[in-house]
C-alpha positions in Angstrom: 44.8 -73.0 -87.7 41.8 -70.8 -87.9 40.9 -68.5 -90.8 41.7 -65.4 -90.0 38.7 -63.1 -89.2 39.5 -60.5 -92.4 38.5 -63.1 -94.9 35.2 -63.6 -93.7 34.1 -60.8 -92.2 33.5 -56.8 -93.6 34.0 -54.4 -90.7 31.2 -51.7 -91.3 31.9 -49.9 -88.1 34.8 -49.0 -86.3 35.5 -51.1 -83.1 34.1 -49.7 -79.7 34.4 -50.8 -76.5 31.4 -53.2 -75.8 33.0 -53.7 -72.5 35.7 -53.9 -69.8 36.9 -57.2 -71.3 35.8 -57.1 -75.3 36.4 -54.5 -78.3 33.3 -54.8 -80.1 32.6 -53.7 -83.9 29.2 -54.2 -86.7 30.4 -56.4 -89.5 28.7 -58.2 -92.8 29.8 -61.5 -94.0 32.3 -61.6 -97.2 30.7 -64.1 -99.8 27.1 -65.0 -98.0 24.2 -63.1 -97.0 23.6 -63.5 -93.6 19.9 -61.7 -92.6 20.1 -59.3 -89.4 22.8 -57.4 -88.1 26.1 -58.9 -86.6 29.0 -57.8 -84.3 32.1 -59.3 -83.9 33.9 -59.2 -80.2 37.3 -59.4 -79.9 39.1 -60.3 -76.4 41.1 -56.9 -74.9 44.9 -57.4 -75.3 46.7 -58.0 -72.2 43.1 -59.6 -70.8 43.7 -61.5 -67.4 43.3 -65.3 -67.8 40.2 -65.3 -65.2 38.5 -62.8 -67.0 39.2 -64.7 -70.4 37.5 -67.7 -69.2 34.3 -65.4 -68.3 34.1 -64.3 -71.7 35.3 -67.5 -73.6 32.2 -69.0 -71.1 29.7 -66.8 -72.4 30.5 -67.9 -76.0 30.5 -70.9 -75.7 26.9 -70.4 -74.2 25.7 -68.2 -77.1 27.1 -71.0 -79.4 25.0 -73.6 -78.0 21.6 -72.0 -76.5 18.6 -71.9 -79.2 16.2 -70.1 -77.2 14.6 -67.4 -78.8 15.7 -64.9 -76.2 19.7 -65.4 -76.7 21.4 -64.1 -78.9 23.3 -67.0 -81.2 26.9 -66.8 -82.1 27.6 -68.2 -85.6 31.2 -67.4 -86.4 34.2 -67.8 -84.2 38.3 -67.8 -84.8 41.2 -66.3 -83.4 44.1 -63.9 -85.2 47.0 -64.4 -83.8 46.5 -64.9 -79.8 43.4 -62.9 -80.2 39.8 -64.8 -80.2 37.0 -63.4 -81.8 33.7 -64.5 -82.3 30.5 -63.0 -84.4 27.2 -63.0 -82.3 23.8 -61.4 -83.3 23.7 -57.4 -82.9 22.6 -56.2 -79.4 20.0 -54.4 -80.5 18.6 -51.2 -78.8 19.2 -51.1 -74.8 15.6 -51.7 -73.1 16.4 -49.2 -70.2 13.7 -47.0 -69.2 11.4 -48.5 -72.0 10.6 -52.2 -70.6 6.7 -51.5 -70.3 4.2 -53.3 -72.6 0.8 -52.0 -73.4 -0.4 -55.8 -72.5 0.9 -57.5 -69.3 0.2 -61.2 -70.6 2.6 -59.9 -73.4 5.0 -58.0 -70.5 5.0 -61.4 -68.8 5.5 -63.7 -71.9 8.6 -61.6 -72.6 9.8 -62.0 -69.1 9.2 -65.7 -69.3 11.5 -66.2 -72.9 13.8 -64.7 -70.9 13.6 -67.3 -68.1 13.7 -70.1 -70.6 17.2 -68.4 -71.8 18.5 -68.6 -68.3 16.9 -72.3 -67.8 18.9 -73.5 -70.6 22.1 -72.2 -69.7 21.7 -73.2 -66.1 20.8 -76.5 -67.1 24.0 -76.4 -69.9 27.1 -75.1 -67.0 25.4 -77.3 -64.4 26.8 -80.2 -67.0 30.1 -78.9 -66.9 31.2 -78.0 -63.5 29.6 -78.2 -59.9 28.4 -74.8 -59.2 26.8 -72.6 -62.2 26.7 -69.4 -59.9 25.1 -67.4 -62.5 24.6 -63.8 -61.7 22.2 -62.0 -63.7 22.0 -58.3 -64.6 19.6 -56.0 -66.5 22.7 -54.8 -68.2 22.1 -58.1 -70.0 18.9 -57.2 -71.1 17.5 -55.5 -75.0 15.5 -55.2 -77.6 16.2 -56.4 -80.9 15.2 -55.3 -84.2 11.3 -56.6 -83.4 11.1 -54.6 -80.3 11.2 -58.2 -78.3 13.5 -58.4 -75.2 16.7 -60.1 -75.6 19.4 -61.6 -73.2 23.3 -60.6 -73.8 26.0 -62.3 -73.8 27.3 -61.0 -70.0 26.9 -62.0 -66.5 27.1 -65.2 -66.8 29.0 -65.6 -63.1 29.1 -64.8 -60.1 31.0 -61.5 -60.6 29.1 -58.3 -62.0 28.9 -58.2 -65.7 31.6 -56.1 -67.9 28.9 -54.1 -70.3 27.7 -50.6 -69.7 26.1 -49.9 -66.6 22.6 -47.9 -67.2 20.0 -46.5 -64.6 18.1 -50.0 -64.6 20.9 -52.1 -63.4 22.6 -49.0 -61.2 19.8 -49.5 -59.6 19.3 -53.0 -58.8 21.2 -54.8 -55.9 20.2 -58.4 -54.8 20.1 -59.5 -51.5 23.0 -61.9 -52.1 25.3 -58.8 -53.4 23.9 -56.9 -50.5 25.0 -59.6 -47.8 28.0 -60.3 -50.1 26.5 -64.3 -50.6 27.5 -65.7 -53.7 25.0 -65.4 -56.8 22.8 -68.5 -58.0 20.4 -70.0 -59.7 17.9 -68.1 -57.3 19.7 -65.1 -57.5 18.6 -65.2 -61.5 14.9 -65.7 -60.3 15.1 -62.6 -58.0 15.7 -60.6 -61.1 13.9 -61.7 -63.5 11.1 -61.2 -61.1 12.3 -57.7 -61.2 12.3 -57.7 -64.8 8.5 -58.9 -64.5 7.7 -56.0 -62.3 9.2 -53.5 -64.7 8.4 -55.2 -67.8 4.1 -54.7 -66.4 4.5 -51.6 -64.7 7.5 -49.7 -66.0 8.2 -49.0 -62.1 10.6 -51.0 -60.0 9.2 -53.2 -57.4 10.8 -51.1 -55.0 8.9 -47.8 -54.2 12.2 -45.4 -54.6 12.6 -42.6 -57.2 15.8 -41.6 -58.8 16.7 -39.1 -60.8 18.3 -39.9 -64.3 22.4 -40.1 -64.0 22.0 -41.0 -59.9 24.9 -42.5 -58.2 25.0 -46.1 -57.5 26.3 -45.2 -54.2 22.9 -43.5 -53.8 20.7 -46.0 -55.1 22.6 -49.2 -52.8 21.5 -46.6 -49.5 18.6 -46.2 -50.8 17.5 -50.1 -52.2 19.0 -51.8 -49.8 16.6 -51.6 -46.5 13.8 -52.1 -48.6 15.4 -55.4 -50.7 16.6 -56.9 -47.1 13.4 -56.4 -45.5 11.4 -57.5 -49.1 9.1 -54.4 -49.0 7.8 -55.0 -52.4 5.6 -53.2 -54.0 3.4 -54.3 -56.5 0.4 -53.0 -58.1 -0.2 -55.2 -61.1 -3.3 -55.1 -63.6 -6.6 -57.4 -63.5 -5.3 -59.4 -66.4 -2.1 -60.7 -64.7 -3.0 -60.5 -60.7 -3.0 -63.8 -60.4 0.5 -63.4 -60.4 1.7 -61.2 -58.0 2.4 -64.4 -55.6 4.7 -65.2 -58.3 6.4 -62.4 -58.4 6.8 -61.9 -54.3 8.0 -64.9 -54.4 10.7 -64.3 -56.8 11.3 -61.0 -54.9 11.7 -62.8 -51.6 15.0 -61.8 -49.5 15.4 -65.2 -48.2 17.1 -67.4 -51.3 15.3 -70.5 -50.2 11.7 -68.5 -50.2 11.8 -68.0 -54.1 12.1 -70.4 -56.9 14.6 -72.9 -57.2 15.6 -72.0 -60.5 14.6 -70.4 -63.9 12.6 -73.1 -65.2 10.7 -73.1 -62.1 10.0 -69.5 -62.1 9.1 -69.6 -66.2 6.5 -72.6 -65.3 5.1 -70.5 -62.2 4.2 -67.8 -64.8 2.9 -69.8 -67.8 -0.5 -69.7 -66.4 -0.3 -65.6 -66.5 1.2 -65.3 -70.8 -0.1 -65.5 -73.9 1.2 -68.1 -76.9 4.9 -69.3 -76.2 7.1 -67.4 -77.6 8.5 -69.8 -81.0 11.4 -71.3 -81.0 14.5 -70.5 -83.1 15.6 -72.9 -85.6 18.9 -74.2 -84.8 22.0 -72.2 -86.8 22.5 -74.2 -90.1 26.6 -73.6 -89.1 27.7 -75.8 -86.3 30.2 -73.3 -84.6 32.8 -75.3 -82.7 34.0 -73.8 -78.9 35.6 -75.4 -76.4 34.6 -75.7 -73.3 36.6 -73.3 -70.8 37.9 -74.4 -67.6 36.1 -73.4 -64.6 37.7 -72.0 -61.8 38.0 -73.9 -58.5 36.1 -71.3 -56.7 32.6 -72.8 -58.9 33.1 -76.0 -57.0 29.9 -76.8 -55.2 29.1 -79.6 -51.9 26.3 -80.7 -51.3 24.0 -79.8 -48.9 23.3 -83.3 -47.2 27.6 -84.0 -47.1 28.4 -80.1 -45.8 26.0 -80.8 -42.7 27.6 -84.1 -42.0 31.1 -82.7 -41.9 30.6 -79.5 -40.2 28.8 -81.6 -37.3 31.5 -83.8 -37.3 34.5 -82.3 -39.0 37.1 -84.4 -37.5 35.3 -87.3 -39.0 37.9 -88.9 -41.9 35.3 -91.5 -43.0 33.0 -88.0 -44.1 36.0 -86.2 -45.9 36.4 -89.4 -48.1 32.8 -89.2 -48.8 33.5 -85.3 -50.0 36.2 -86.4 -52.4 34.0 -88.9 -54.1 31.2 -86.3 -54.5 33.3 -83.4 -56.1 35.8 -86.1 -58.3 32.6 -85.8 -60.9 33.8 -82.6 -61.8 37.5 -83.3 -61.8 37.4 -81.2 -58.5 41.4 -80.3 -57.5 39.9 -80.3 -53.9 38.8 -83.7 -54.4 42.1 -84.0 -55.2 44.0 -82.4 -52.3 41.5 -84.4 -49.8 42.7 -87.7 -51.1 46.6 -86.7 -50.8 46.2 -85.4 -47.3 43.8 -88.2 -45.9 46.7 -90.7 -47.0 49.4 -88.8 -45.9 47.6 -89.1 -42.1 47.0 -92.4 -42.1 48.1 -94.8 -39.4 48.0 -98.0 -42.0 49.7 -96.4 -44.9 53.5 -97.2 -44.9 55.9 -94.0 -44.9 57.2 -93.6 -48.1 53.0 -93.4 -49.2 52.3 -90.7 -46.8 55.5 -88.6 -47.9 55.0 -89.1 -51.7 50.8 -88.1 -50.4 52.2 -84.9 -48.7 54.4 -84.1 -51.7 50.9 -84.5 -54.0 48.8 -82.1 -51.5 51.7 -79.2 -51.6 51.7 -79.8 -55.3 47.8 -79.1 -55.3 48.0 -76.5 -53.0 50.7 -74.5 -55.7 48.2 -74.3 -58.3 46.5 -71.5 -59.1 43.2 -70.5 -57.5 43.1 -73.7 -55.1 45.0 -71.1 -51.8 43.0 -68.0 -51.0 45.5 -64.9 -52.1 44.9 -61.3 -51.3 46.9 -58.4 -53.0 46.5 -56.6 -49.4 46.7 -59.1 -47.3 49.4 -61.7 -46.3 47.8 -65.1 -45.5 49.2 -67.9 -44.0 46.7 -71.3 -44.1 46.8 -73.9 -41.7 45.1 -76.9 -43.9 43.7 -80.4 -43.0 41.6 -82.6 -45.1 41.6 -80.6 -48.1 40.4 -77.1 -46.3 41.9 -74.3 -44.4 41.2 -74.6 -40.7 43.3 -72.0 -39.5 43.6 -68.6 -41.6 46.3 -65.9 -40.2 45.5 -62.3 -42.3 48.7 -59.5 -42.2 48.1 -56.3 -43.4 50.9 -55.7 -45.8 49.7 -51.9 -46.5 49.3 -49.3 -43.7 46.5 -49.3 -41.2 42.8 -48.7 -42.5 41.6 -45.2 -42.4 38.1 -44.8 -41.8 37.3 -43.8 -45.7 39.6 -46.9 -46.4 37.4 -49.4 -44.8 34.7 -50.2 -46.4 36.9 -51.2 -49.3 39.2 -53.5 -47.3 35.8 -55.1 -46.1 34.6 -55.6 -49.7 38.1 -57.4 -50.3 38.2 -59.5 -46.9 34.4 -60.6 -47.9 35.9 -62.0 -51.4 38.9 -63.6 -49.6 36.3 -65.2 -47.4 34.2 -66.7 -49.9 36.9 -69.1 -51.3 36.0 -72.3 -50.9 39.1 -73.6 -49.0 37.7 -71.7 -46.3 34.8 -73.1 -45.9 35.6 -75.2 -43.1 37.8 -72.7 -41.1 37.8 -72.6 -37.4 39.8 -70.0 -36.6 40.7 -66.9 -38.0 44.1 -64.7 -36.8 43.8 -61.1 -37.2 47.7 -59.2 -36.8 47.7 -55.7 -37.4 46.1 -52.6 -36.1 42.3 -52.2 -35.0 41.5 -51.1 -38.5 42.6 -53.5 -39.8 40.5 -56.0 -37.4 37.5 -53.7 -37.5 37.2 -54.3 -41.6 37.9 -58.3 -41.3 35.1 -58.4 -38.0 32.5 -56.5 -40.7 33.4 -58.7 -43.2 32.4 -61.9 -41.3 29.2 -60.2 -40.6 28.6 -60.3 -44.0 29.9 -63.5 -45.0 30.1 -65.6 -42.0 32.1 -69.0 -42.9 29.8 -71.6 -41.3 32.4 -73.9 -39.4 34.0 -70.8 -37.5 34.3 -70.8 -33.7 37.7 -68.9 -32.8 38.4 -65.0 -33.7 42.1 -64.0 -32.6 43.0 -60.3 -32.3 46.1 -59.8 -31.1 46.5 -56.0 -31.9 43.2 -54.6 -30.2 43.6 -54.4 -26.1 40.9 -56.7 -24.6 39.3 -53.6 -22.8 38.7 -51.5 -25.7 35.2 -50.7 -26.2 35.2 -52.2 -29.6 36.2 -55.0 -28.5 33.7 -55.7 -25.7 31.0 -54.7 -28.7 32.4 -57.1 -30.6 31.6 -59.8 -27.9 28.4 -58.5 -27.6 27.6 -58.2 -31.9 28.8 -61.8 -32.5 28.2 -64.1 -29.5 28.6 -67.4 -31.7 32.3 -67.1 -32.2 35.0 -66.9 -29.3 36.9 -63.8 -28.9 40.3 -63.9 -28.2 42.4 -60.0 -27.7 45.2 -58.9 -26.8 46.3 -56.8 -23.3 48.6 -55.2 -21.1 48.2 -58.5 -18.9 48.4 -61.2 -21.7 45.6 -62.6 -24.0 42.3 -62.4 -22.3 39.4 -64.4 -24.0 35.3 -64.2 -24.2 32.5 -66.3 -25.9 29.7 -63.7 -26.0 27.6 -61.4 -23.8 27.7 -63.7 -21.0 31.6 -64.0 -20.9 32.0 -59.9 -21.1 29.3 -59.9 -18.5 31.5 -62.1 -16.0 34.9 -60.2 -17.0 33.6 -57.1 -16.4 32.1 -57.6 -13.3 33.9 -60.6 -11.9 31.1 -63.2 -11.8 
């Protein structure tokens, strides 16, 4: 049993929310002097368990990073069911006063922070398949040197839960903007940003908003210019040499930029001054645990996901998926096993029921099945992985003001990983309903799919001959007064309509 926080730590300010998960307050330690100033964060009561493994993540990072630019935690316990933990103060938010009177300086800042993000890249990659770190300037302060920091947030895929400010209103990745999962090069994209502001004080991004804008505003405005990587830079003599750095970094296509954050601090180490010194490691070993990582981090890799979506009937290619994701105790890995057994010809019967009993086990826990709170979904699985995906509204058609946020929620359902390998997706409902899920494969289009099925959206309605037209990869399939009629694309319409 832990000590309880009370008879170690002096609360010298009342607690605040730091966030939409923690309850934040300054504290002193009882019986030690401790240089600096120190916060303790407590977990909100009631927290969901996904959100408590974010922030149980991020200490556990803070209690084992000893770069200069990350905050260290050095005291951690739990009252009751409540965790807390005591991590170096914030400091003073760096929006609107990133600038430097020295670029090499701007840059060498820019580049501690990089080294942060390198060392917790290279510390999640140990412990599950898929970091998908997501970065934010809402991460970002100064301490009590003036020297830029990096908080305790973000560290997923998800936006981070501090306060928002102008800076990070303001800044939308391409990734968020196609609605692509965030990572490792998602980081470089904005700590590139960071570099431009850090040199200029000025986004890379020719836009001006006015203090307190909407970030409604600032997406309509960003996001042509981020898309189409209309960057622009205008960097002093001292540091030009590394404006290729930094379009690179800015690049809309993930691939284009670095691969990582070490890659982008070493591209920049020609451009800074003296490295910034390291910190001396905490005399106090604090003890974490490692949280559990949610099945939706599980990663494939590359060379294995091109081999199985050109041949994803191929059993002797699933096996080979199992093997790759059993490193990190994958449940998929799992679930691939059970139902490759229970489908083969050589294994007796009572193997291949007591195999389909272990895959519907799998299948029951929690986070390996897509769920929606506004959809019903009914998976068709083999090998591990959805291949068939019916969607039911269970709310009322989608009003046009209602759409965009049903698209934002079909593109989350889509990027599970069980539906990676989907071929065919069944759309009941009304035509808002379809028009919102349609979008929301624009945005994130699960590679294997071939068949759309729309039921509820006559096959001569003009959206539905656009659709043909919009998306002629993926075989349409509506309903009609005379049956189902079907269409693969503009040459398909082209022949239905006029009979050739």
């Amino acid at each position: 049993m832990s000590v309880p926080f009370a008879m170690r730590w002096e609360v010298l300010g009342l607690p605040w929310q730091h966030g939409s998960f923690t309850e934040a307050a300054k504290v002193r330690a009882l019986g030690r002097d401790e240089p600096g100033e120190w916060w303790v964060e407590r977990l909100h009561p009631d927290l969901k368990p996904e959100h408590k493994e974010r922030v149980l993540r991020r200490w556990w990072l803070g209690a084992r990073l000893r770069q200069p630019a990350w905050p260290k935690v050095v005291d951690c316990g739990d009252d009751g069911d409540r965790p807390w933990v005591v991590v170096e103060a914030p400091g003073r938010r760096a929006d609107g006063a990133f600038r430097y009177p020295d670029p090499k300086h701007a840059l060498s800042e820019v580049r501690g922070l990089a080294l942060a993000m390198a060392e917790a890249e290279a510390l999640l990659a140990q412990h599950c398949a898929n970091p998908r770190l997501g970065v934010r300037p809402a991460v970002v302060a100064r301490d009590g040197r003036g020297h830029l920091r990096l908080q305790l947030a973000a560290l997923d895929s998800s936006p981070d839960e501090g306060f928002p400010g102008l800076v990070e209103a303001s800044l939308f990745t391409p990734e968020e903007l196609w609605g692509h999962p965030a990572s490792a090069r998602t980081n470089v994209f904005v700590l590139g940003w960071l570099a431009a502001l850090a040199v200029t004080g000025q986004w890379p991004y020719e836009v001006t908003l006015r203090p307190g804008a909407q970030q409604t505003a600032a997406r309509d405005l960003l996001a042509p210019l981020v898309v189409a990587g209309q960057v622009g830079l205008a960097l002093p003599e001292e540091v030009k040499g590394a404006e290729a750095v930094l379009r690179r970094a800015l690049s809309p296509q993930a691939q284009a930029r670095q691969q990582d954050s070490a890659a982008f601090a070493e591209a920049l180490k020609p451009f800074t001054v003296a490295p910034l010194p390291r910190r001396e490691a905490a005399v106090g070993k604090v003890s974490l645990a490692m949280p559990s990582f949610d099945v939706a981090d599980e990663a494939i890799p590359a060379g294995v996901e091109v081999k199985l979506l050109a041949g994803i009937d191929s059993a002797p290619a699933w096996a080979v998926l199992a093997d790759s994701l059993a490193e990190a105790k994958s449940q998929r890995a799992k679930l691939i096993r059970a139902q490759l057994l229970s489908t083969d010809e050589r294994a007796s019967a009572e193997v291949k029921a007591r195999a389909a009993e272990d895959a519907q086990a799998v299948q029951a826990l929690a986070g390996v099945t897509p769920a929606s709170s506004l959809e019903a979904l009914r998976c068709e699985w083999k090998w591990g992985y959805v291949r068939v995906l019916e969607v039911t509204p269970t709310g009322k058609d989608v009003a046009a003001a209602e759409q965009e946020a049903r698209t934002t929620h079909a593109v989350g359902v889509l990027a599970h990983p069980s539906l990676r390998f989907m071929q065919e997706l069944r759309l009941a409902g009304k035509p808002g309903h379809a028009r919102a899920w349609v979008e929301a494969l624009q945005r994130a289009p699960p590679p294997a799919l071939k068949r759309v099925v729309v039921p509820g959206v006559d096959a001569r309605d003009a959206w539905a001959l656009e659709a043909g037209f919009r998306f002629p990869k993926w075989t349409f399939r509506f309903g009609g007064g005379s049956g189902e009629a079907e269409g693969r694309g503009l040459g398909q319409k082209l022949k239905r309509l006029f009979g050739r």
